[in-house]
PyMOL Python script that loads the backbone (N, CA, C, O; Angstrom):
from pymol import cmd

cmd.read_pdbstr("""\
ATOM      1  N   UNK A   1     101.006  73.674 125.785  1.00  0.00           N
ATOM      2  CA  UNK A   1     101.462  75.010 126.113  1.00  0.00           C
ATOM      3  C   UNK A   1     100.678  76.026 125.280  1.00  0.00           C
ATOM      4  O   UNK A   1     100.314  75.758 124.135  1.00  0.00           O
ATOM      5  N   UNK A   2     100.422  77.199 125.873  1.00  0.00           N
ATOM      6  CA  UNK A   2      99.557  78.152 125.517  1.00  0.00           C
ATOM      7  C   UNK A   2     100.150  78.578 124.451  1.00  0.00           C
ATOM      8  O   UNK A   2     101.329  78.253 124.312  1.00  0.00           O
ATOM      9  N   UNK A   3      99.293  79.685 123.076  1.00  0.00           N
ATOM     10  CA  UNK A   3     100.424  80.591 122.170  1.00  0.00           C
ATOM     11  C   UNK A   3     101.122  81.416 123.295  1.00  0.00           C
ATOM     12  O   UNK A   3     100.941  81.239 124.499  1.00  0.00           O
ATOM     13  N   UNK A   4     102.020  82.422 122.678  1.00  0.00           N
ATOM     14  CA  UNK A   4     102.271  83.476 123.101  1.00  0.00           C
ATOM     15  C   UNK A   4     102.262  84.563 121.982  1.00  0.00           C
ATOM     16  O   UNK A   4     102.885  84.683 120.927  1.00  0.00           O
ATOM     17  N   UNK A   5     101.131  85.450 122.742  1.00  0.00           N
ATOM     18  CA  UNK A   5     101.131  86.888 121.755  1.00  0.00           C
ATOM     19  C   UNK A   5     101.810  87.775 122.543  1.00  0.00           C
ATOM     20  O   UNK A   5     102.279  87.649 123.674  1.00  0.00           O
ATOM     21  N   UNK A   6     101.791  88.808 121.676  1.00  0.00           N
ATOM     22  CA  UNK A   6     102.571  89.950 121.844  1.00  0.00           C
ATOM     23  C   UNK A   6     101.731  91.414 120.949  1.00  0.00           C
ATOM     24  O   UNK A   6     101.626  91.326 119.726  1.00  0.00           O
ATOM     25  N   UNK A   7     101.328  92.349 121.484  1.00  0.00           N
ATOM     26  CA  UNK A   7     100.620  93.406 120.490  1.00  0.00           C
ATOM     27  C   UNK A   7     101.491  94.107 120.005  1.00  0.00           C
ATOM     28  O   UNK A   7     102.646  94.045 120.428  1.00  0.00           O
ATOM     29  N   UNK A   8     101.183  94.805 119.156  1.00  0.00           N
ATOM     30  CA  UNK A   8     101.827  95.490 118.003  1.00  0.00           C
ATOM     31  C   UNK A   8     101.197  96.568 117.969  1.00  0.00           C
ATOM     32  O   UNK A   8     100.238  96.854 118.684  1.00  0.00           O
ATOM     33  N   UNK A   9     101.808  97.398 116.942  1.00  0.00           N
ATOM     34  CA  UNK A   9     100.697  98.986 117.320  1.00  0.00           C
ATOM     35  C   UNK A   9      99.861  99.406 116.124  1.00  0.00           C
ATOM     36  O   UNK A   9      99.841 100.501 115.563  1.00  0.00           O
ATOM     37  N   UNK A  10      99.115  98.202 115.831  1.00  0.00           N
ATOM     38  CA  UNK A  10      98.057  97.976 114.465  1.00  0.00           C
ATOM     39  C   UNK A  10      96.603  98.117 115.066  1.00  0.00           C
ATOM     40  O   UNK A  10      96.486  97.650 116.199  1.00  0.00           O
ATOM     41  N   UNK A  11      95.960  98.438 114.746  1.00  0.00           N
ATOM     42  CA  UNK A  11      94.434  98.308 115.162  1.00  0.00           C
ATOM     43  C   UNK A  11      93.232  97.250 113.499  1.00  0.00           C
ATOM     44  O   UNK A  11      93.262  97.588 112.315  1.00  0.00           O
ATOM     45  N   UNK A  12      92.687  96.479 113.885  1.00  0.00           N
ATOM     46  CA  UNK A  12      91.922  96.059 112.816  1.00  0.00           C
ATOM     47  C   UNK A  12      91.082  96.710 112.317  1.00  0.00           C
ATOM     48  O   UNK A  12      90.224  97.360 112.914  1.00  0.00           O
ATOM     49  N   UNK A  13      91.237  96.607 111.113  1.00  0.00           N
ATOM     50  CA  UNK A  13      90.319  97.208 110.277  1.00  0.00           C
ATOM     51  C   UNK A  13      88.910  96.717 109.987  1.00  0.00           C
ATOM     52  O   UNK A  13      88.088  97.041 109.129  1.00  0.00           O
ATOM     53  N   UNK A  14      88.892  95.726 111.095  1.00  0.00           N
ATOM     54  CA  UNK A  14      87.236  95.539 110.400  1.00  0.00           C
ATOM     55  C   UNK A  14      86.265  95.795 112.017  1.00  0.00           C
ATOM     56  O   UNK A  14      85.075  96.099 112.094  1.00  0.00           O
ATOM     57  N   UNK A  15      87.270  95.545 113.209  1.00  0.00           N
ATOM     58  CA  UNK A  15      86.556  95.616 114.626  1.00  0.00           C
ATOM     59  C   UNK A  15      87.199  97.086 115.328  1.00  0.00           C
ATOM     60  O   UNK A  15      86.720  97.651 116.312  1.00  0.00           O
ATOM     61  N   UNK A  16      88.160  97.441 114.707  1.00  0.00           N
ATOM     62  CA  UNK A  16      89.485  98.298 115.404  1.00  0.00           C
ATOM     63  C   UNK A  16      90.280  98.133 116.650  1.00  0.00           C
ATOM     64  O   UNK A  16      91.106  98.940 117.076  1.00  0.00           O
ATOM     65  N   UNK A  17      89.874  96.774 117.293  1.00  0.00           N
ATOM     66  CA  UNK A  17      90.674  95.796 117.848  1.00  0.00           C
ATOM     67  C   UNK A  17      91.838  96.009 117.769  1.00  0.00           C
ATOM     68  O   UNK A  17      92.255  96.689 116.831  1.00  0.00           O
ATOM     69  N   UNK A  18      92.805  95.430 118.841  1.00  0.00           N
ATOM     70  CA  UNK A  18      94.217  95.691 118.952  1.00  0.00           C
ATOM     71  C   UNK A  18      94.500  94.580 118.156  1.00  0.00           C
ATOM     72  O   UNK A  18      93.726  93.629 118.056  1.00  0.00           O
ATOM     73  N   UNK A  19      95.496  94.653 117.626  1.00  0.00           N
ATOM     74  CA  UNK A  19      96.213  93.290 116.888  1.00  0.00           C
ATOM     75  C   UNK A  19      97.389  92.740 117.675  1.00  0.00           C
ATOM     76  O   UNK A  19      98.078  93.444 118.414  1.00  0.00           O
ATOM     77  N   UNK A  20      97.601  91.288 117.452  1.00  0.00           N
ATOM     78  CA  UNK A  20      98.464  90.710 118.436  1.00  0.00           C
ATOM     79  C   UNK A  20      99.184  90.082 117.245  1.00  0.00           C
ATOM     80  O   UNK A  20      98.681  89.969 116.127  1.00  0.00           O
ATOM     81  N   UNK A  21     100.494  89.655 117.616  1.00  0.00           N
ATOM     82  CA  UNK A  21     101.529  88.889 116.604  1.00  0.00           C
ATOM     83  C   UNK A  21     101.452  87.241 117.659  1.00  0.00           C
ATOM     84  O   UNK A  21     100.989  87.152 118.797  1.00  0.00           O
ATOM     85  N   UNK A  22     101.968  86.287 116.950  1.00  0.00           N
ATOM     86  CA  UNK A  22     102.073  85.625 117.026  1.00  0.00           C
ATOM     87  C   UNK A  22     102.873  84.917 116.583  1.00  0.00           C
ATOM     88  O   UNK A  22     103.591  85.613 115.866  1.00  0.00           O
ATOM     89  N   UNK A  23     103.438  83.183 116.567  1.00  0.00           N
ATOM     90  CA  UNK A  23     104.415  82.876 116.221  1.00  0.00           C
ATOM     91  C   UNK A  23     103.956  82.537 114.362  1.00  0.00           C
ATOM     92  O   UNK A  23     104.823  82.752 113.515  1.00  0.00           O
ATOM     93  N   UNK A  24     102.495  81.990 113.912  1.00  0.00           N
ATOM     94  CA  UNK A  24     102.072  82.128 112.777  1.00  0.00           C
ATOM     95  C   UNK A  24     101.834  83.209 112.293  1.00  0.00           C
ATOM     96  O   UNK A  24     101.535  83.016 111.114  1.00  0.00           O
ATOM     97  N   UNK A  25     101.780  84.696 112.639  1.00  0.00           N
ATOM     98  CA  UNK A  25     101.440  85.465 112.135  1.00  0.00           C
ATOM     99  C   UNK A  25     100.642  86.846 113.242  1.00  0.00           C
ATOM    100  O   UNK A  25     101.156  87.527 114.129  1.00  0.00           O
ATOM    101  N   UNK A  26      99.249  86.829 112.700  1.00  0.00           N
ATOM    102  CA  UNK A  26      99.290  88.512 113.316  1.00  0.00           C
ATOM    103  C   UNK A  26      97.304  88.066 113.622  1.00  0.00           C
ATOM    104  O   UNK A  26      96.447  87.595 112.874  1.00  0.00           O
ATOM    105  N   UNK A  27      97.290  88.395 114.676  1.00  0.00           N
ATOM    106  CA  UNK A  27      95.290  88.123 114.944  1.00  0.00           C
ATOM    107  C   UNK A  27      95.088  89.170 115.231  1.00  0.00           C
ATOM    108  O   UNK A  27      95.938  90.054 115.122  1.00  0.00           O
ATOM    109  N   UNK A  28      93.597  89.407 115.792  1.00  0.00           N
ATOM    110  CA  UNK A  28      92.804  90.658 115.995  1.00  0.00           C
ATOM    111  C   UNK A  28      92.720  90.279 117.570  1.00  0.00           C
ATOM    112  O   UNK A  28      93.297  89.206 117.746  1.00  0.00           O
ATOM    113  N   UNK A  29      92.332  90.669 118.450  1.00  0.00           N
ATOM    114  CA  UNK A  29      91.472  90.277 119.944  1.00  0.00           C
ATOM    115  C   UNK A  29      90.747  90.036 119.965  1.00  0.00           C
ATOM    116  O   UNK A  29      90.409  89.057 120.628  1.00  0.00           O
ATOM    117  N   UNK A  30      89.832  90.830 119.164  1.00  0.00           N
ATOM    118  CA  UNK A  30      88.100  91.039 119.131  1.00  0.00           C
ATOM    119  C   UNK A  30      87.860  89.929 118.363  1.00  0.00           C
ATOM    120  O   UNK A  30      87.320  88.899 118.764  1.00  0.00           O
ATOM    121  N   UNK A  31      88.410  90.222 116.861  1.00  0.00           N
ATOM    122  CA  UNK A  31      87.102  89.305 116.244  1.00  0.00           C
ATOM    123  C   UNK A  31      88.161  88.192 115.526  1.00  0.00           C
ATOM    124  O   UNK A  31      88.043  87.529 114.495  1.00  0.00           O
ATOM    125  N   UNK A  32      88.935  88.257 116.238  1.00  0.00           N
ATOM    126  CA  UNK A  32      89.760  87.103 115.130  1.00  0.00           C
ATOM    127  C   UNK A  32      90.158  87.013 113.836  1.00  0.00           C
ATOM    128  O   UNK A  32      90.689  86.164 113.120  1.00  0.00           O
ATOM    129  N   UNK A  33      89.680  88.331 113.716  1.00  0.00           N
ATOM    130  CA  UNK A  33      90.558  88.208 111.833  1.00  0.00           C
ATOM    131  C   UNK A  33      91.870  87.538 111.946  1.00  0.00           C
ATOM    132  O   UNK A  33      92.142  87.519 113.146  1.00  0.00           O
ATOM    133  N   UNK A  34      92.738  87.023 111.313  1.00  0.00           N
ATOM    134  CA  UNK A  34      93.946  86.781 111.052  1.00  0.00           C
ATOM    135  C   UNK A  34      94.441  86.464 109.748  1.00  0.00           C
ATOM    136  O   UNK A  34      93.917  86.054 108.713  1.00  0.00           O
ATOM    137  N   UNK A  35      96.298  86.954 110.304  1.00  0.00           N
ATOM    138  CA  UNK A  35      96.722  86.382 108.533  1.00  0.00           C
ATOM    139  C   UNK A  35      97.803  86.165 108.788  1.00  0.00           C
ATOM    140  O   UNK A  35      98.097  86.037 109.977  1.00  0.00           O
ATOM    141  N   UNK A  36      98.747  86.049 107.836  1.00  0.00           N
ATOM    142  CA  UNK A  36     100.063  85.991 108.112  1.00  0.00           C
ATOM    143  C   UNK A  36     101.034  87.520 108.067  1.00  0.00           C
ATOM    144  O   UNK A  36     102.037  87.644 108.769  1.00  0.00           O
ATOM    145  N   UNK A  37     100.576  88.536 107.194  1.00  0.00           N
ATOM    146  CA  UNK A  37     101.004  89.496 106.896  1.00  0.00           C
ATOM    147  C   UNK A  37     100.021  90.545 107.826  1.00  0.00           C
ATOM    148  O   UNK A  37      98.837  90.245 107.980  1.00  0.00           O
ATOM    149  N   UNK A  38     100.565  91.767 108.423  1.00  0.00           N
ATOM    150  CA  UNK A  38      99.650  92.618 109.553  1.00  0.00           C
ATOM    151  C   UNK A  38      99.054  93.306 108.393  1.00  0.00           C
ATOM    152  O   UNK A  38      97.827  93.206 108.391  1.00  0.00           O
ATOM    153  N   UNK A  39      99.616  94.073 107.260  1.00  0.00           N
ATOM    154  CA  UNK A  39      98.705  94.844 105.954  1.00  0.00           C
ATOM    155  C   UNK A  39      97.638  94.238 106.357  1.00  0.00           C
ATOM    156  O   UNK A  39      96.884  94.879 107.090  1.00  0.00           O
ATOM    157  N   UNK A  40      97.263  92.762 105.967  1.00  0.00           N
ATOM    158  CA  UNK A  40      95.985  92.332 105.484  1.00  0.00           C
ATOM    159  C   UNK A  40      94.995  92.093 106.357  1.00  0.00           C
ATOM    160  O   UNK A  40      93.971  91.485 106.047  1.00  0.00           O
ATOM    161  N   UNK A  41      95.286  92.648 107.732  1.00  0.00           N
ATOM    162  CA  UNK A  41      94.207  92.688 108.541  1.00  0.00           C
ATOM    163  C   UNK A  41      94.077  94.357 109.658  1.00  0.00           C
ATOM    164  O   UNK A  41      93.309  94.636 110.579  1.00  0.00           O
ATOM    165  N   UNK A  42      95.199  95.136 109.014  1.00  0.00           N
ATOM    166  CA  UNK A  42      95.178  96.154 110.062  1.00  0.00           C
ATOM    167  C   UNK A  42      94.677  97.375 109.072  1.00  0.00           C
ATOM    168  O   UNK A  42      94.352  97.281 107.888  1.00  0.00           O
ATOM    169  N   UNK A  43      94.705  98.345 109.765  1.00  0.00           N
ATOM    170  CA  UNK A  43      93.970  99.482 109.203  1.00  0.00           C
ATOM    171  C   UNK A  43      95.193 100.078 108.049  1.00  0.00           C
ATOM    172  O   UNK A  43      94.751 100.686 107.074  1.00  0.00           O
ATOM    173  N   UNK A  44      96.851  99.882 108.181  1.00  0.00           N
ATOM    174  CA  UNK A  44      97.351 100.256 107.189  1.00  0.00           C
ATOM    175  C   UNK A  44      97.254  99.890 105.719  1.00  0.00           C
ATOM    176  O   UNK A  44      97.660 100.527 104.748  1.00  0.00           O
ATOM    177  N   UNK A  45      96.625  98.723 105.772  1.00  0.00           N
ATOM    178  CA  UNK A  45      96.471  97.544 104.516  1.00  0.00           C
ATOM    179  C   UNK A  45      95.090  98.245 103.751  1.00  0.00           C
ATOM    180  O   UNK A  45      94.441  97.880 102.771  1.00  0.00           O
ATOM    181  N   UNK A  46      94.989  99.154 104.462  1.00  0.00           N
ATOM    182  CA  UNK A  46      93.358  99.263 103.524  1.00  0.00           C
ATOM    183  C   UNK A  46      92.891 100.345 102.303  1.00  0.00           C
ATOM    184  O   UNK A  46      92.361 101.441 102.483  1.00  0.00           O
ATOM    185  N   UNK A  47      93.137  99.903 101.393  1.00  0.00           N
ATOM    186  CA  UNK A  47      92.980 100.076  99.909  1.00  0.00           C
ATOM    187  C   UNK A  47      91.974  99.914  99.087  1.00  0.00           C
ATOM    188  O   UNK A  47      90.989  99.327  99.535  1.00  0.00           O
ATOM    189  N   UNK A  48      91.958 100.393  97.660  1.00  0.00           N
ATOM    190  CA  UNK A  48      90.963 100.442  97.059  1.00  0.00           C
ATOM    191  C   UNK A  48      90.924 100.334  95.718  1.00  0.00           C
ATOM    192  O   UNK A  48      92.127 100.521  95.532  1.00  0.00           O
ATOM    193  N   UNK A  49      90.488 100.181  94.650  1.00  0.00           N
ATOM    194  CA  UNK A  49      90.657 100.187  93.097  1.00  0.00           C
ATOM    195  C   UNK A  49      90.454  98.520  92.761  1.00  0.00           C
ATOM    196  O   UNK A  49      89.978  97.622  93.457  1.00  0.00           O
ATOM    197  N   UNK A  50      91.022  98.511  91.400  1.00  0.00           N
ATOM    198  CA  UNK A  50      91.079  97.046  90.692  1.00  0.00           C
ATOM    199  C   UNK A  50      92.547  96.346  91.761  1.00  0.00           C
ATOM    200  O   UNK A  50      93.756  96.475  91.948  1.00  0.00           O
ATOM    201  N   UNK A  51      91.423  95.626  92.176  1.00  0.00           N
ATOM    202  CA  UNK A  51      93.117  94.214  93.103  1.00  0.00           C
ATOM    203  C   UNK A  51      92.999  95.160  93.970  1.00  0.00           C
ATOM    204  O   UNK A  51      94.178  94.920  94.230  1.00  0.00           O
ATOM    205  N   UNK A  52      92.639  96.303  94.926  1.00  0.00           N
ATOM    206  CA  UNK A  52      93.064  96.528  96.017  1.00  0.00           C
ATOM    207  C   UNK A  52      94.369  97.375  95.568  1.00  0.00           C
ATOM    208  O   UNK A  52      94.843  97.542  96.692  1.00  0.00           O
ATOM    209  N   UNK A  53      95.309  98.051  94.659  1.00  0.00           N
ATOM    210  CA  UNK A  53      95.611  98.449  94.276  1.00  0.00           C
ATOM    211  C   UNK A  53      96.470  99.622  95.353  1.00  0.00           C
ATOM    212  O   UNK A  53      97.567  99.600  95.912  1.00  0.00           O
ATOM    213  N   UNK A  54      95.421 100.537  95.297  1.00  0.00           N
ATOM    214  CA  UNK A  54      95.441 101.937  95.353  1.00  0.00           C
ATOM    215  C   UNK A  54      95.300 102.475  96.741  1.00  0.00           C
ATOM    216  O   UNK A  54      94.134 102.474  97.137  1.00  0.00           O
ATOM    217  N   UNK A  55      96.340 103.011  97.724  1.00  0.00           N
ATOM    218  CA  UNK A  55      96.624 102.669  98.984  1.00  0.00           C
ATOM    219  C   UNK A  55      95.887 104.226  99.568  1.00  0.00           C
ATOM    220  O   UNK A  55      96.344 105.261  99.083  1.00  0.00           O
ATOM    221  N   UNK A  56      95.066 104.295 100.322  1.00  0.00           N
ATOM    222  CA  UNK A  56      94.540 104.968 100.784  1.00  0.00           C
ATOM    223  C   UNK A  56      94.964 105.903 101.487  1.00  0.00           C
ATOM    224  O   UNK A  56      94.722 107.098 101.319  1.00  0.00           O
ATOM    225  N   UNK A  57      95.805 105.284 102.549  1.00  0.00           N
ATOM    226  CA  UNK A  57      97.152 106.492 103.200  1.00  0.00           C
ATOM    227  C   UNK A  57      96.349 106.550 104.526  1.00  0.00           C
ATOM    228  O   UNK A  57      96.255 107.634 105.102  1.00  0.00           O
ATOM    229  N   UNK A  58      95.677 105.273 105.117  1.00  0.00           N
ATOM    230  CA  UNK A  58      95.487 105.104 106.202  1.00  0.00           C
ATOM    231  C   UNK A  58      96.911 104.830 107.057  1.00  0.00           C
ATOM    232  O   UNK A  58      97.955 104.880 106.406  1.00  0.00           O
ATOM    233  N   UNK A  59      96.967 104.606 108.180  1.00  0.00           N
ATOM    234  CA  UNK A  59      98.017 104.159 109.192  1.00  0.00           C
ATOM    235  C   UNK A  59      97.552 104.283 110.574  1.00  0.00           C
ATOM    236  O   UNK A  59      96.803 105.169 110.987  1.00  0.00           O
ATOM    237  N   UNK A  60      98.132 103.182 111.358  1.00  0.00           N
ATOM    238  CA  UNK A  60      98.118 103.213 112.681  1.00  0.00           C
ATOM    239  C   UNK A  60      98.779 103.690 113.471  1.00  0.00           C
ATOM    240  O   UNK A  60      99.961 103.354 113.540  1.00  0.00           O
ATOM    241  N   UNK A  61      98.326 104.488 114.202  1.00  0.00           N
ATOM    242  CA  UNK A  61      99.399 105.415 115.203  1.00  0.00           C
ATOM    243  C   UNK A  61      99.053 105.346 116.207  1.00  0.00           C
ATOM    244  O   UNK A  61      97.829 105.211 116.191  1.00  0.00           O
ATOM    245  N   UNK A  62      99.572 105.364 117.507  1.00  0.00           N
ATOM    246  CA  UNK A  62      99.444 105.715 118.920  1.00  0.00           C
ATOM    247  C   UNK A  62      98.454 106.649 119.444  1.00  0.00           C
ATOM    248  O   UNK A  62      98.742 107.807 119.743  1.00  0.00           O
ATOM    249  N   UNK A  63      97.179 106.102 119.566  1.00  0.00           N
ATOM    250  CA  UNK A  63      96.031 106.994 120.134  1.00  0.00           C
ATOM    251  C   UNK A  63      96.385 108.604 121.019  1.00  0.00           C
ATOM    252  O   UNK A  63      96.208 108.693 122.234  1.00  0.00           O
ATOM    253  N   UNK A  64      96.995 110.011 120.003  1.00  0.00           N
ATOM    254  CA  UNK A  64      97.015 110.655 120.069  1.00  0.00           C
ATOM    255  C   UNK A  64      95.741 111.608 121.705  1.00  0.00           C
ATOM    256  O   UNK A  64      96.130 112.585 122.345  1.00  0.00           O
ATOM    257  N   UNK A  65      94.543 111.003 121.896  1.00  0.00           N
ATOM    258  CA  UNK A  65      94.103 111.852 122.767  1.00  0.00           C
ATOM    259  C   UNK A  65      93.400 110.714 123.552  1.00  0.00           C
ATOM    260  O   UNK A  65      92.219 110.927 123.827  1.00  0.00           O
ATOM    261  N   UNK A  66      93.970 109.476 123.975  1.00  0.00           N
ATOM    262  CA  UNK A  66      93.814 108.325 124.695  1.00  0.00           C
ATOM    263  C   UNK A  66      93.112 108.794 125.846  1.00  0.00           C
ATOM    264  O   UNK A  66      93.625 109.767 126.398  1.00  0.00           O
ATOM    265  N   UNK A  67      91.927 108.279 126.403  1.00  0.00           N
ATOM    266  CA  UNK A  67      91.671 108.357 127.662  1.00  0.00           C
ATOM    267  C   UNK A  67      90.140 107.996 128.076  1.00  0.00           C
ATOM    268  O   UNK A  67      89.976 107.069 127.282  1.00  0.00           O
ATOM    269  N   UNK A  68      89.263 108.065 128.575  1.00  0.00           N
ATOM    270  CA  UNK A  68      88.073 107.652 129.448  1.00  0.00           C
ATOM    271  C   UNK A  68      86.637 107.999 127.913  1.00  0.00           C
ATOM    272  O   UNK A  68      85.559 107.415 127.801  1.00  0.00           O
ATOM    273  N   UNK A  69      87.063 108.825 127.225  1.00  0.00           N
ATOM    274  CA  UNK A  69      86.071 108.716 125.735  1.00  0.00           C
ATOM    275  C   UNK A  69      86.943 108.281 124.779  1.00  0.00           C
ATOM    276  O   UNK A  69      86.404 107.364 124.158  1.00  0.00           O
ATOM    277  N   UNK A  70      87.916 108.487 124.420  1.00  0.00           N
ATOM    278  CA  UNK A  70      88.620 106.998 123.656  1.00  0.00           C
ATOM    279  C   UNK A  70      89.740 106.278 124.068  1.00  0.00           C
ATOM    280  O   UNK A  70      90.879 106.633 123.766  1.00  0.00           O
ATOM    281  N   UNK A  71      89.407 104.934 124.979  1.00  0.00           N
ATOM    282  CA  UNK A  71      90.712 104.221 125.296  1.00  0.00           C
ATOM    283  C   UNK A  71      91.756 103.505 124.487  1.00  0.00           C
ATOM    284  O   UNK A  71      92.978 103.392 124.593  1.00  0.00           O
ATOM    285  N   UNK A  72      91.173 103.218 123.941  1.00  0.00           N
ATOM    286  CA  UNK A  72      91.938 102.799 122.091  1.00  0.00           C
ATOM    287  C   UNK A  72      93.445 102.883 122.154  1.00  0.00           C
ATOM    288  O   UNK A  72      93.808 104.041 121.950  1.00  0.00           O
ATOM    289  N   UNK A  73      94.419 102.069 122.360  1.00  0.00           N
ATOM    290  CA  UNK A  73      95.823 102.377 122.392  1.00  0.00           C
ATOM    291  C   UNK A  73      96.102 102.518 121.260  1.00  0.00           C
ATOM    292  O   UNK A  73      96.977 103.374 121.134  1.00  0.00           O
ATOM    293  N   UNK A  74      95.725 102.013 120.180  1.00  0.00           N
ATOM    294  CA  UNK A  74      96.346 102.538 118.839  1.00  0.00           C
ATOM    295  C   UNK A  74      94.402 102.914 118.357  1.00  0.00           C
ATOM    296  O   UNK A  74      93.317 102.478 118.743  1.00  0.00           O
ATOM    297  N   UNK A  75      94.981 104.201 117.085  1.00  0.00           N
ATOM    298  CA  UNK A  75      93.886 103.953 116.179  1.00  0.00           C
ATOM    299  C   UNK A  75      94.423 104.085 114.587  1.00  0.00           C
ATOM    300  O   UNK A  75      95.604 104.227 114.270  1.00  0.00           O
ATOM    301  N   UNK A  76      93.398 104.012 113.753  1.00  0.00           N
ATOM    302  CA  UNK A  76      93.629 104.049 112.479  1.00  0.00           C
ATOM    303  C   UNK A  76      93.143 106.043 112.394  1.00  0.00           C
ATOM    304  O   UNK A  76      92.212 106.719 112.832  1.00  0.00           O
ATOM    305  N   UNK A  77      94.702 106.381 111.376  1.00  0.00           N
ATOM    306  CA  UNK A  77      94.440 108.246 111.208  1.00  0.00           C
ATOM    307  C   UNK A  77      94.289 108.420 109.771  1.00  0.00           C
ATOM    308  O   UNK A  77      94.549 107.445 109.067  1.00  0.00           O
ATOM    309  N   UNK A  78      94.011 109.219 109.365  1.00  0.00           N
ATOM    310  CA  UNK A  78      94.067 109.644 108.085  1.00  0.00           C
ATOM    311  C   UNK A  78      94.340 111.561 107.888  1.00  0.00           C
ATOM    312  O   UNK A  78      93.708 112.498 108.378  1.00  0.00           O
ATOM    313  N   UNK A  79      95.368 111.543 107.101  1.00  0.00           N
ATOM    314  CA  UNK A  79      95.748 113.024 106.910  1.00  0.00           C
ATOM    315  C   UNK A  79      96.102 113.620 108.114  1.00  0.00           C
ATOM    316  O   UNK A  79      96.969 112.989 108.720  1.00  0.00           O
ATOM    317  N   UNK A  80      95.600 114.909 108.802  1.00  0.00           N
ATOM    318  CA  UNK A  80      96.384 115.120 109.828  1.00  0.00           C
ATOM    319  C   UNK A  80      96.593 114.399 110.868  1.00  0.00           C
ATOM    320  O   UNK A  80      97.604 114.577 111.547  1.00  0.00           O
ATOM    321  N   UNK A  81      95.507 113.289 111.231  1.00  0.00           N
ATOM    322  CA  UNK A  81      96.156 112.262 112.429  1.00  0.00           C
ATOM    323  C   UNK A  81      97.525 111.846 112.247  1.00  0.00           C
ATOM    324  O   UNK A  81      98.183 111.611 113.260  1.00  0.00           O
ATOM    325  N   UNK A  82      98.041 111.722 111.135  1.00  0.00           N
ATOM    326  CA  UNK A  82      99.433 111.317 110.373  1.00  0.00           C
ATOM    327  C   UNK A  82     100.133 112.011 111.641  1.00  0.00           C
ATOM    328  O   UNK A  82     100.626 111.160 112.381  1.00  0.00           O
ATOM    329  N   UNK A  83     100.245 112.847 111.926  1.00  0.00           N
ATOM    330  CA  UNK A  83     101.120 114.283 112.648  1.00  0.00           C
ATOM    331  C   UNK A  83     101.809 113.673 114.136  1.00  0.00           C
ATOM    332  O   UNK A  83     102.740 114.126 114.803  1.00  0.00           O
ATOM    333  N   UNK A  84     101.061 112.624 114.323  1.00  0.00           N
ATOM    334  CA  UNK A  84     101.324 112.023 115.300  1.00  0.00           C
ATOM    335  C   UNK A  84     102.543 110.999 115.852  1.00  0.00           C
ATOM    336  O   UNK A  84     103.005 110.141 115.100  1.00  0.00           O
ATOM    337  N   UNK A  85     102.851 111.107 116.744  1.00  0.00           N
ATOM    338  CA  UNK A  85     104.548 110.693 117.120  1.00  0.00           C
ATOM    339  C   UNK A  85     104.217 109.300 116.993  1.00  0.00           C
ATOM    340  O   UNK A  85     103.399 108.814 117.775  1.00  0.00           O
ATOM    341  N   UNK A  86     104.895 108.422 115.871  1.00  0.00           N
ATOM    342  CA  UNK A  86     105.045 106.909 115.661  1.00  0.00           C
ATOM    343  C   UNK A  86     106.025 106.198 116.650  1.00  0.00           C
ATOM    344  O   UNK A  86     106.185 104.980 116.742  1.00  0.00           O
ATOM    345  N   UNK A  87     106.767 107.348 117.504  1.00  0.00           N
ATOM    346  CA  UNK A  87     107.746 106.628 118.533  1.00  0.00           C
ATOM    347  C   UNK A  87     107.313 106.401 119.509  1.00  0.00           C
ATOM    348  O   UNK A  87     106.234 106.865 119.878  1.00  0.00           O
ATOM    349  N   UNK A  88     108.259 105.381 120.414  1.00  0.00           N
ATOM    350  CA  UNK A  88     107.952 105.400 122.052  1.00  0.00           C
ATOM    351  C   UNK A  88     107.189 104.035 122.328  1.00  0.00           C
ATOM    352  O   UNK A  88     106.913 103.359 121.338  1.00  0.00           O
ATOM    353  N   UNK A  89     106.883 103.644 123.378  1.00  0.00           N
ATOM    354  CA  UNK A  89     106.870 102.387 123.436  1.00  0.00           C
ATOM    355  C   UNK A  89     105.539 102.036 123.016  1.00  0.00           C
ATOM    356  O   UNK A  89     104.594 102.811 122.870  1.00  0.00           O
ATOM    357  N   UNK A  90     105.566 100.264 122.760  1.00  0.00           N
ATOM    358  CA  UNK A  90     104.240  99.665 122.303  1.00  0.00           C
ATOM    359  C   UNK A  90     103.336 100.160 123.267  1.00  0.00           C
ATOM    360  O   UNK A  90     103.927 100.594 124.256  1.00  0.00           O
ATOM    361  N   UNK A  91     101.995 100.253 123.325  1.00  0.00           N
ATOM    362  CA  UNK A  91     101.191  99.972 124.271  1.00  0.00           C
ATOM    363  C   UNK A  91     100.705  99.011 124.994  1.00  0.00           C
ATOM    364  O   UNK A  91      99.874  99.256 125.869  1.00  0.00           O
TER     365      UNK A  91
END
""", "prot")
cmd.dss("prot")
cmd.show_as("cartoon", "prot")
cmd.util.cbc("prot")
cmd.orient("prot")
């Protein structure tokens, strides 16, 4: 029997790929990153300093201006992308 995924509204941080959950954990589409925790492969997880530390204040939100030049259901925002409605359904 096949997995079964399910997406989430994370984009990867290394392809910006949609991320999918799973019953082990959380993959990419594109490139297969995976982990068990979504931080460590999505664009919210991404940090900086000694150990990764120091949280950048990235986040994934619902592709605010979605369409035919960016289809992207989620992307990674920073600062005013923040502004953007975190509600409403997955994509």
């Amino acid at each position: 029997m096949a997995d079964m995924f399910r997406r989430v509204l994370h984009a990867c941080r290394k392809c910006l790929g949609p991320v999918l959950q799973g019953k082990d954990g959380f993959v990419c589409a594109v490139c297969d990153a995976a982990d068990a925790r979504v931080e460590d492969i999505c664009g919210c997880g991404i940090s900086a300093g000694e150990g990764g530390r120091k949280n950048l204040g990235f986040r994934c939100i619902p592709n605010p201006e979605r369409g035919p030049a960016s289809p992207a259901a989620v992307v990674i925002a920073f600062g005013a992308g923040l502004q953007a409605d975190r509600g409403g359904p997955e994509p």
